[in-house]
VONU-875134 format. One record per residue: residue in three letters; x, y, z of N, C-alpha, C in turn. Coordinates in pm, 1 decimal, padded with zeros to 6 digits. Each point is the difference from the previous one (the first is absolute). Last residue first. Example, Ala and Ser with C-alpha at 12.3 -4.5 7.8 and 13.67 -1.06 7.14 Angstrom:
# residues 2
NODE|Ser|01285.0|-00225.0|00708.0|00082.0|00119.0|00006.0|-00077.0|00109.0|00073.0
NODE|Ala|00029.0|-00572.0|-00007.0|-00089.0|00119.0|00000.0|00090.0|00120.0|00000.0
# end
This chain:
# residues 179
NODE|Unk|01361.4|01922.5|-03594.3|00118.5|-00055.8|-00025.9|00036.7|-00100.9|-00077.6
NODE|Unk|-00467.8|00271.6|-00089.6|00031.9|-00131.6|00104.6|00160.8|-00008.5|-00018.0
NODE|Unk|-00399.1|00296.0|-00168.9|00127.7|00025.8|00039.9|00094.2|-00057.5|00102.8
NODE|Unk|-00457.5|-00059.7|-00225.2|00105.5|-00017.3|-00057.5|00108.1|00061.1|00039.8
NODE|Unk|-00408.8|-00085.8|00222.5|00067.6|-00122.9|00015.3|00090.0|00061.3|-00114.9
NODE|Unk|-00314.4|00241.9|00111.1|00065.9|00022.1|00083.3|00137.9|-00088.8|-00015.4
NODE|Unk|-00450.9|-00190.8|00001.2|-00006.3|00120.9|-00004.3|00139.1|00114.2|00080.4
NODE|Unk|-00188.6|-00482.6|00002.1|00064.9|00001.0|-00100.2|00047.5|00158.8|-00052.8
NODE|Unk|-00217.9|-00365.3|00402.6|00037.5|00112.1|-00046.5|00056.3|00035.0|-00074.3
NODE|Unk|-00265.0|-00431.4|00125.3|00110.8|00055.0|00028.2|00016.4|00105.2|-00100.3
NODE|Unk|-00407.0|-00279.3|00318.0|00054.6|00078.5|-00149.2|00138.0|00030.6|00018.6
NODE|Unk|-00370.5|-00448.0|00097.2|00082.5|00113.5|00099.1|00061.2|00093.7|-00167.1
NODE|Unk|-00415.1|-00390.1|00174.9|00106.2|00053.7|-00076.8|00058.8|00126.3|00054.7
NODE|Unk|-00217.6|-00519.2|00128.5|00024.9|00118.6|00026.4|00082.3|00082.7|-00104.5
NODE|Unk|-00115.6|-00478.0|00107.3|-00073.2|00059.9|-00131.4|00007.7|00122.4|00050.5
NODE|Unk|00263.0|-00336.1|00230.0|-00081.2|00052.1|00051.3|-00129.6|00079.8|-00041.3
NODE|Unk|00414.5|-00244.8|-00214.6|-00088.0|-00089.6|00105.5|-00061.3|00105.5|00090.8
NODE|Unk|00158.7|00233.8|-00352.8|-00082.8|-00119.5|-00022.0|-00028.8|-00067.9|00106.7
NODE|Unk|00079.8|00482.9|-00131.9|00115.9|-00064.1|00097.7|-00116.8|-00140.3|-00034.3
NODE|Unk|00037.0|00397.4|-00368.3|-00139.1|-00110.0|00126.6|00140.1|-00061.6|00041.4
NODE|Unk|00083.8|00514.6|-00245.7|00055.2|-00141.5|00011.8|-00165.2|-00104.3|00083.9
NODE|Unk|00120.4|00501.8|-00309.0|-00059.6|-00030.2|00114.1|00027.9|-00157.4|-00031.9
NODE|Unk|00239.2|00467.2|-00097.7|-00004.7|-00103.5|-00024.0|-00118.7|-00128.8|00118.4
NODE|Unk|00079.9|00621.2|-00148.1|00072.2|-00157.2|00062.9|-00026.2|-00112.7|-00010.2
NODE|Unk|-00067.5|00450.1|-00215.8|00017.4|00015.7|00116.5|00064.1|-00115.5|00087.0
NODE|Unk|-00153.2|00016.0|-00460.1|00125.2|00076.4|00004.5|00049.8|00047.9|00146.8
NODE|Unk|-00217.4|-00483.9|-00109.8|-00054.3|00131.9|-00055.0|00141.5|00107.3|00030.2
NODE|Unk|-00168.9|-00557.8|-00033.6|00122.0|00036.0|00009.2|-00089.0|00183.0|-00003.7
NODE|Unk|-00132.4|-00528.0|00194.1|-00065.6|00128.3|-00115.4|00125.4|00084.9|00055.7
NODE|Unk|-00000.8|-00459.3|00193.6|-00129.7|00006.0|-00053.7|-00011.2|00148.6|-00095.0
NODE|Unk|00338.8|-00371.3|00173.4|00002.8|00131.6|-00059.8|-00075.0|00017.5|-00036.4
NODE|Unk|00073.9|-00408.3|00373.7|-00017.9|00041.9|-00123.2|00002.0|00152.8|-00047.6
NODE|Unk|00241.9|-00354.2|00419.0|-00049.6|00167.5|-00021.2|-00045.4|-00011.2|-00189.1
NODE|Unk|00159.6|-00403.1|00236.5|-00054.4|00059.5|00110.8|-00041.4|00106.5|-00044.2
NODE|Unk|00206.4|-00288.4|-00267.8|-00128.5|-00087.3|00090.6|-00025.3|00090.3|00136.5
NODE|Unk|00337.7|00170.6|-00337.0|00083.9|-00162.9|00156.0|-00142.5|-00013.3|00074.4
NODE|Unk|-00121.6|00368.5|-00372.3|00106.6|-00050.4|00055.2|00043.2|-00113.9|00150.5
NODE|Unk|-00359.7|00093.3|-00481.0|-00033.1|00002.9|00181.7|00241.8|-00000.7|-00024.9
NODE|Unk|-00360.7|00275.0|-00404.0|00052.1|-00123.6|00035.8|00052.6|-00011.3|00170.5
NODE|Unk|-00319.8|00301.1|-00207.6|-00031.2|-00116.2|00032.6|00068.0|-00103.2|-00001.8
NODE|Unk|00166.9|00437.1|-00258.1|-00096.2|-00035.8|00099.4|-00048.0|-00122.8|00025.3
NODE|Unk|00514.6|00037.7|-00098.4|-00093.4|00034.1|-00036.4|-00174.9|00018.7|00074.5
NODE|Unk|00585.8|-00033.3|00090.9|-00138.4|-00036.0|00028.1|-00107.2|00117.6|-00086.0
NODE|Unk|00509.2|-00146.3|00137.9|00006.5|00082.6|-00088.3|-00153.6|-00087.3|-00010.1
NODE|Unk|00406.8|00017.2|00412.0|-00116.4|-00047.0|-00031.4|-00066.2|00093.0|-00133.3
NODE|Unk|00527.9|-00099.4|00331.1|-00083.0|00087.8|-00105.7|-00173.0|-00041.9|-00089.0
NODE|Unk|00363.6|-00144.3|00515.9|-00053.6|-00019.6|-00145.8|-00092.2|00099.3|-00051.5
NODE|Unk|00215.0|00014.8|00477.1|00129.0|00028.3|-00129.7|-00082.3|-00092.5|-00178.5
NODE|Unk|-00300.0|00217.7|00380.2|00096.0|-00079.8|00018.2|00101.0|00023.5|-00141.3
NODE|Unk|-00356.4|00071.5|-00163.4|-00083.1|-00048.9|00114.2|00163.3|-00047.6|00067.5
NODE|Unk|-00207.1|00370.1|-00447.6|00100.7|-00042.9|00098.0|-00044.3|-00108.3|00134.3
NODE|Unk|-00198.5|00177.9|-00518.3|-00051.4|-00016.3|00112.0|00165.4|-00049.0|00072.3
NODE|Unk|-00284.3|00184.3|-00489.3|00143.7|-00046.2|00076.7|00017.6|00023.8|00195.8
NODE|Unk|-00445.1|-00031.8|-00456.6|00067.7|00055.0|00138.0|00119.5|-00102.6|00054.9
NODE|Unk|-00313.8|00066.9|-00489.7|00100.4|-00022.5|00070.9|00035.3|00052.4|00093.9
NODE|Unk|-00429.2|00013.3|-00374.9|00090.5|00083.0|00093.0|00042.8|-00098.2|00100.6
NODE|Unk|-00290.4|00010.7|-00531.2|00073.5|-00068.0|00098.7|00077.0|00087.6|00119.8
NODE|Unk|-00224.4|00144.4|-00417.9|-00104.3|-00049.3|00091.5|00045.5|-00069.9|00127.3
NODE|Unk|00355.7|00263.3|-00273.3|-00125.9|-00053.3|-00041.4|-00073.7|-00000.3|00119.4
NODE|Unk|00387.4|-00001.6|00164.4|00022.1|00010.7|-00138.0|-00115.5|-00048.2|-00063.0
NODE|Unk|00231.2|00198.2|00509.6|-00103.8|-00002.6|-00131.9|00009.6|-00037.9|-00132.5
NODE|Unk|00303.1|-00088.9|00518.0|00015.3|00013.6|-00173.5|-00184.9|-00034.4|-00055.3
NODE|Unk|00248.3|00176.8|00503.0|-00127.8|-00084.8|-00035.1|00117.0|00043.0|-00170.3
NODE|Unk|00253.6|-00040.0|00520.8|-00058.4|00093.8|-00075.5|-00080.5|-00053.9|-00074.5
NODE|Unk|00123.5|-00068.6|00469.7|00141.6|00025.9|-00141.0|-00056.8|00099.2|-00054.3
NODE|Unk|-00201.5|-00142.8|00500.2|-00045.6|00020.0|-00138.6|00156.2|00048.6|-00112.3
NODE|Unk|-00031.9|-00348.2|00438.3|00043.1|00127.7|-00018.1|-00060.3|00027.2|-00103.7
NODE|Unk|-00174.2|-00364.5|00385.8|-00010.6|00058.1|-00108.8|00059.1|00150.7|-00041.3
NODE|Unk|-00212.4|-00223.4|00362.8|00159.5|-00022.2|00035.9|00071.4|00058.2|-00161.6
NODE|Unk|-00471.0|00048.6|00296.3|00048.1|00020.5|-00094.3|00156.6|-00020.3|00023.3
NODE|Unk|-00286.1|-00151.0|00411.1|00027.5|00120.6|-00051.0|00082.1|-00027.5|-00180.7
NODE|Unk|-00369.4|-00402.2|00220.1|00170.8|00059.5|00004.8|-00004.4|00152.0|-00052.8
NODE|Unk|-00481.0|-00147.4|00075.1|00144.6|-00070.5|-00039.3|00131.8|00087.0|00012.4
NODE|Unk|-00436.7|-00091.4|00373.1|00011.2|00071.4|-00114.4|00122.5|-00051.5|-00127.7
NODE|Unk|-00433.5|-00241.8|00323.1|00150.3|-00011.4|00002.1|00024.8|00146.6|-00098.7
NODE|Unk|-00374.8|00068.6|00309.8|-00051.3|-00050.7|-00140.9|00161.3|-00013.3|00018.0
NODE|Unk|-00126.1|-00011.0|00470.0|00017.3|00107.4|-00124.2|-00030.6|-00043.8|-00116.7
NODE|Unk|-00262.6|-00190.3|00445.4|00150.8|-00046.1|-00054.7|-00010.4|00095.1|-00113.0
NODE|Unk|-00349.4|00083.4|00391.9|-00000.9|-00050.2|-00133.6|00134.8|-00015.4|-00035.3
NODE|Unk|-00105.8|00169.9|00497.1|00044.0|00028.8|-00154.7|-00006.8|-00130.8|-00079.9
NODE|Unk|-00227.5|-00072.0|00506.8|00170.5|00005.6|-00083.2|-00039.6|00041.5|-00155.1
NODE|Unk|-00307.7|00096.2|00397.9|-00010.7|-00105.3|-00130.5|00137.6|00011.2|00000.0
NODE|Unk|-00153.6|00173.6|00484.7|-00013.3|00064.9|-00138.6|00035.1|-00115.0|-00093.0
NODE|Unk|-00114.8|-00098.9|00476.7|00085.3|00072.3|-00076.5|-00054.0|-00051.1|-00125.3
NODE|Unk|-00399.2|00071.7|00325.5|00091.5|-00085.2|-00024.4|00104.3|00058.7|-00065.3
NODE|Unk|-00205.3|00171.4|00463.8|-00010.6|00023.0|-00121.5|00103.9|-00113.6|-00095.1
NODE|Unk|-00078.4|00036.9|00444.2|-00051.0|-00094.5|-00053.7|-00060.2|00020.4|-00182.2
NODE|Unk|00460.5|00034.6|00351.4|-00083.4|00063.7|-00066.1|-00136.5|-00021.4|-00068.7
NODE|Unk|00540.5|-00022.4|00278.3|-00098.6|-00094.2|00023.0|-00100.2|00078.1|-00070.5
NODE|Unk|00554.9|-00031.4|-00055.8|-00122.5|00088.9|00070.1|-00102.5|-00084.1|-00062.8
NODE|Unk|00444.2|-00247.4|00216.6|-00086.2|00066.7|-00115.1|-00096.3|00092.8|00017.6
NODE|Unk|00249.7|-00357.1|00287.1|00070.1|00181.5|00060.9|-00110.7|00084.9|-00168.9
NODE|Unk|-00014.2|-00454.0|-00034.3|-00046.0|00017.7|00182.9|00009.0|00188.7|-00009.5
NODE|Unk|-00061.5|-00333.0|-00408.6|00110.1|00064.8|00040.0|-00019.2|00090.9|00134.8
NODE|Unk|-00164.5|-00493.0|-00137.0|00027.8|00102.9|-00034.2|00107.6|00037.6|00035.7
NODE|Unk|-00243.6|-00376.5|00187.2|-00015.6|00145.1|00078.1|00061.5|00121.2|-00069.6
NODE|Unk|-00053.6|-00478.7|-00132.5|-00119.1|00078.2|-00049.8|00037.3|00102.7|00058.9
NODE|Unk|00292.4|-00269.5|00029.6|00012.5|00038.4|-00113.3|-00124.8|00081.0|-00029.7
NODE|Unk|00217.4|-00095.6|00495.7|-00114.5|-00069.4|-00105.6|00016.9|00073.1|-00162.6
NODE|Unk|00399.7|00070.6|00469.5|-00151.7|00030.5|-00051.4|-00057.9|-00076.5|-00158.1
NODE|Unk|00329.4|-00109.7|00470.8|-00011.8|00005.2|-00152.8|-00135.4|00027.1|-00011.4
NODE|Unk|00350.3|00041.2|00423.2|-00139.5|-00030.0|-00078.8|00001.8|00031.9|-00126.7
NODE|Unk|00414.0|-00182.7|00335.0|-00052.6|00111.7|-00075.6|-00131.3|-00029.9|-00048.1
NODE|Unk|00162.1|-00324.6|00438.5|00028.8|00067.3|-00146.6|-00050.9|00104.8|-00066.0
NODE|Unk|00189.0|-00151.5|00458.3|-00095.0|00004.3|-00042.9|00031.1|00062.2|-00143.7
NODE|Unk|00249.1|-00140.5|00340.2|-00014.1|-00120.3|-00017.5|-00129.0|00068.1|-00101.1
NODE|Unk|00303.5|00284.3|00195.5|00088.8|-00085.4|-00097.6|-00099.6|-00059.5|-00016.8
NODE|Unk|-00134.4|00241.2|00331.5|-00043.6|00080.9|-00134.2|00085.4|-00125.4|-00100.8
NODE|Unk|-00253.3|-00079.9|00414.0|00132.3|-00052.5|-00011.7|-00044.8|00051.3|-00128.5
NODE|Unk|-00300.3|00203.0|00439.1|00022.5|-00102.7|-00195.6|00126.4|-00020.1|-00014.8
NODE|Unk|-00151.3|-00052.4|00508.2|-00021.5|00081.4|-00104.0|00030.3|-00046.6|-00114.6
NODE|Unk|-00139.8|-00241.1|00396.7|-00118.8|00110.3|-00049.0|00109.8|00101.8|-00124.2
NODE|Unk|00210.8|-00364.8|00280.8|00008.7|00120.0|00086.7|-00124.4|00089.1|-00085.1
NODE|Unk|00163.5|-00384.6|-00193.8|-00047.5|-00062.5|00094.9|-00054.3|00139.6|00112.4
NODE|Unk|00042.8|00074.4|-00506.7|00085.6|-00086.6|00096.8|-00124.1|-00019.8|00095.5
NODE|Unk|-00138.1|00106.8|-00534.3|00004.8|00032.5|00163.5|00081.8|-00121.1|00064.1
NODE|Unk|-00025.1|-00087.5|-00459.7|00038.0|00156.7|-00010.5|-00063.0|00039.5|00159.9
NODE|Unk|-00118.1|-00420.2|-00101.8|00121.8|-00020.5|00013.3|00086.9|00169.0|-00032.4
NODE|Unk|-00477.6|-00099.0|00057.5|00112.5|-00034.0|00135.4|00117.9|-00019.8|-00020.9
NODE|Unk|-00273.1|00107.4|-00367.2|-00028.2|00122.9|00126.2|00070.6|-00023.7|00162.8
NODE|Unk|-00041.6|-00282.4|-00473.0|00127.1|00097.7|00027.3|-00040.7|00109.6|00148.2
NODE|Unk|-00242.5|-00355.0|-00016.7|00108.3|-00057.7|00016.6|00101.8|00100.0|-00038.8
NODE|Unk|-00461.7|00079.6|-00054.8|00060.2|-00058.9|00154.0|00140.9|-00012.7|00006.6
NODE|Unk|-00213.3|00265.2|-00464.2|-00022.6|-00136.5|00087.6|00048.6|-00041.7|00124.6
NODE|Unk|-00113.4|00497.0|-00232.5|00072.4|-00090.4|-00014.6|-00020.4|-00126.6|00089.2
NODE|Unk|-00243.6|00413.2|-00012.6|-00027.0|-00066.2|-00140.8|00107.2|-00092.3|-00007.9
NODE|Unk|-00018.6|00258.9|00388.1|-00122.2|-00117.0|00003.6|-00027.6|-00032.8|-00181.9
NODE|Unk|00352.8|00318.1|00213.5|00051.0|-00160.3|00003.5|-00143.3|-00038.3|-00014.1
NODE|Unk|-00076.2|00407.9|00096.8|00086.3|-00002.7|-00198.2|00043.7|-00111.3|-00004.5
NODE|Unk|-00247.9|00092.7|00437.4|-00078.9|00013.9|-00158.3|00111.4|-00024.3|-00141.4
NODE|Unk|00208.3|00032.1|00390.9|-00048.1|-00129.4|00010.5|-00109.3|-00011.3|-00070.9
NODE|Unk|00313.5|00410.5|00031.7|00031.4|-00137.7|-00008.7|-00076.0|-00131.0|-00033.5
NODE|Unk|-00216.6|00403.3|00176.7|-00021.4|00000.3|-00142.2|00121.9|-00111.1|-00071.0
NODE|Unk|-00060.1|00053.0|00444.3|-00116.3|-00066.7|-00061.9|00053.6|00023.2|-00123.1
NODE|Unk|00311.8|00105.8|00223.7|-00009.9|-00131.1|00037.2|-00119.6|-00058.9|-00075.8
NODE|Unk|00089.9|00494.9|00061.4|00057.5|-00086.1|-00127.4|-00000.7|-00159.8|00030.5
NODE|Unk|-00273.0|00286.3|00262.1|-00021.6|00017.0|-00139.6|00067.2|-00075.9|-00088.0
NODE|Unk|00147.0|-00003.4|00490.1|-00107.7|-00064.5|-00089.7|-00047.3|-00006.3|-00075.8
NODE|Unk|00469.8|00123.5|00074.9|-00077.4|00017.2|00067.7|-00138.7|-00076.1|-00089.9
NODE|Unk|00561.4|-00091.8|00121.8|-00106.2|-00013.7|-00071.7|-00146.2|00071.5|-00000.8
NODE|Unk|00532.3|00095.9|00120.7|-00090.9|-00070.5|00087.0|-00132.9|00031.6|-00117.0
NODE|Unk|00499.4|-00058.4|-00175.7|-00061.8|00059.5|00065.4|-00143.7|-00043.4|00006.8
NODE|Unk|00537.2|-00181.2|-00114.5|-00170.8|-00020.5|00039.9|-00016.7|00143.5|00051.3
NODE|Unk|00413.8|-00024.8|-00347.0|00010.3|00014.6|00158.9|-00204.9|-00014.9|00022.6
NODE|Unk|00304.6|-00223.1|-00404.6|-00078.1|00121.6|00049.6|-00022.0|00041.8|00137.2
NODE|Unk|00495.1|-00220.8|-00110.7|-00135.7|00011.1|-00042.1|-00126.9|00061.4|00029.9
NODE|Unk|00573.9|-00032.1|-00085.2|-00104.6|00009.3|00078.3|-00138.2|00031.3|-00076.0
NODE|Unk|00580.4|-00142.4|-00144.3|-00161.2|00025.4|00012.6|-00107.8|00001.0|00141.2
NODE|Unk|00509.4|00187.9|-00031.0|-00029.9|-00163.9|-00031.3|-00207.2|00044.3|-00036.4
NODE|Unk|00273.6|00382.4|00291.2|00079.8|-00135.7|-00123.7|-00085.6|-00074.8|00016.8
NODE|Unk|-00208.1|00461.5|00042.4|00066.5|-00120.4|00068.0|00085.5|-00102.0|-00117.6
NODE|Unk|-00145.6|00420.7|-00121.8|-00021.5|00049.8|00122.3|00009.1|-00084.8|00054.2
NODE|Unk|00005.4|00115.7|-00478.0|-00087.7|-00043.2|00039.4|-00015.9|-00046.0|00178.3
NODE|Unk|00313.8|00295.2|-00215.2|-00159.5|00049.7|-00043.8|-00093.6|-00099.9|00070.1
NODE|Unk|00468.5|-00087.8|-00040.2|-00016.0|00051.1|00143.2|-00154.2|00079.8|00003.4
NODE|Unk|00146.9|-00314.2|-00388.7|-00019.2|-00047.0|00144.2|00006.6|00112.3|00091.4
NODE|Unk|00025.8|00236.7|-00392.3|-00147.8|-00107.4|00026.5|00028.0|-00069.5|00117.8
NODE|Unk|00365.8|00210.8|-00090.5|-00076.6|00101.5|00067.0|-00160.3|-00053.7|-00076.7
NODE|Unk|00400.4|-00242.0|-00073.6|-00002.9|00021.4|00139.2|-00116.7|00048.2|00017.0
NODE|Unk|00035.3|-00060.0|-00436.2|-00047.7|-00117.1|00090.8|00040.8|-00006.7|00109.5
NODE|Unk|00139.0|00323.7|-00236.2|-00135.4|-00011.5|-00071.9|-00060.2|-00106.5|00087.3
NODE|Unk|00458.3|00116.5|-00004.2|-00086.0|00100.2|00074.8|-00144.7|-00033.6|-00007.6
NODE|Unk|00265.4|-00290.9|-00247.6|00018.7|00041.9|00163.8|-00075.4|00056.5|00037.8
NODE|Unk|00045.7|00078.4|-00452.4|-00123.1|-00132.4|00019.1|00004.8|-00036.8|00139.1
NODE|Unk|00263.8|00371.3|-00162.0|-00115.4|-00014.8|00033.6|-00072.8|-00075.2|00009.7
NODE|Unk|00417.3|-00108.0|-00000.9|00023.1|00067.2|00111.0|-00143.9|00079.4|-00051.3
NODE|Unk|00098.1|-00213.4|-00368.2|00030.1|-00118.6|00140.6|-00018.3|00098.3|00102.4
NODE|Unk|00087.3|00222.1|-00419.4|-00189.9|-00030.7|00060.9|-00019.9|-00158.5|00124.2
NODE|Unk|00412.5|00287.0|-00113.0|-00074.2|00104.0|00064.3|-00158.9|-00073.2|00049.4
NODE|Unk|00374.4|-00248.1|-00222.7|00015.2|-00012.7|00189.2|-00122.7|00116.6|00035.4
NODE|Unk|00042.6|-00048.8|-00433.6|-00054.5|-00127.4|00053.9|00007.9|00023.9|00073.9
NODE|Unk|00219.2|00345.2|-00178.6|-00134.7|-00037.1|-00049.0|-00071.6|-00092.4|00090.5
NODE|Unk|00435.7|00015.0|00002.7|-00023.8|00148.1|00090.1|-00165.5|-00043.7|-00031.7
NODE|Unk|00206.9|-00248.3|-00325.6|00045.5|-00054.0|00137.6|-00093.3|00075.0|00123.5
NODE|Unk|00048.2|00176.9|-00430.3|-00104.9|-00084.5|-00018.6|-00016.1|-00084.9|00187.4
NODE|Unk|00366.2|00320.1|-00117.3|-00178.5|00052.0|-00009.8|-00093.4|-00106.4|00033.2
NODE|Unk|00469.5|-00099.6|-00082.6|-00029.1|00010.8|00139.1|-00148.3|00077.4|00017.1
NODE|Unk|00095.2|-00396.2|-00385.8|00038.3|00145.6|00046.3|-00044.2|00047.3|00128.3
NODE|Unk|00117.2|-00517.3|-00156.2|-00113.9|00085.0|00031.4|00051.7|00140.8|00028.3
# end
């Protein structure tokens, strides 16, 4: 072990010391102590004994000693009702608003590179990039069941994304000075 690393440890041993002297001397006696009683006054005795009247006899004597007071260990947490919500919520008797309508799905952004087109006749060819494969499409023919070539022009190319019957255009303008 290098002597840094060494020097290291002893620095955070000697704060984790310090750390837990100066809580025990924070907290001001050794050993545990407990709540210290104070003298009850009547308000709270009643209102004690209104909030124990939804519970049954038997926890009510067994969460009071013999001396009238509450034995906090013996009493349990309250649980609130599923109907009570959201307690701390704002309250309104106006009703909330509808939830938005769900979007229309859209399709995928164009993944599609434009190459280039071959005119010959009545016929026109688009060379298409997808990834490292080369695609050579006529109109209306579909590629990988997802994108048909619906109309070729000198501006760009318009495609239907199919499982959604959406069409999308890709730009062609521009496209011959492609590296």
């Amino acid at each position: 072990m290098k002597p840094t690393e060494k020097a290291r440890k002893l620095w955070l041993a000697g704060a984790l010391l310090a750390t837990l002297l100066a809580a025990q001397w924070v907290s001001g006696e050794e050993g545990e102590a407990g709540p210290e009683a104070l003298p009850e006054s009547a308000e709270a005795r009643n209102f004690r004994k209104e909030a124990s009247a939804g519970r049954n006899a038997a926890e009510n004597e067994a969460a009071e000693n013999e001396a009238g007071e509450l034995d906090l260990e013996r009493l349990e947490r309250r649980k609130f009702s599923a109907q009570a919500g959201d307690i701390f919520g704002q309250r309104s008797w106006v009703p909330p608003p509808r939830p938005a309508p769900p979007s229309r799905p859209s399709p995928p952004p164009m993944q599609f590179r434009y190459l280039g087109k071959v005119v010959e006749g009545n016929e026109t060819r688009v060379f298409l990039a997808l990834g490292e494969r080369n695609y050579i499409v006529r109109p209306g023919e579909s590629i990988n069941n997802q994108y048909r070539l619906d109309e070729v022009s000198d501006h760009g190319i318009t495609f239907t994304y199919l499982p959604l019957n959406a069409r999308q255009m890709l730009a062609t303008a521009g496209a011959a000075n492609i590296p």
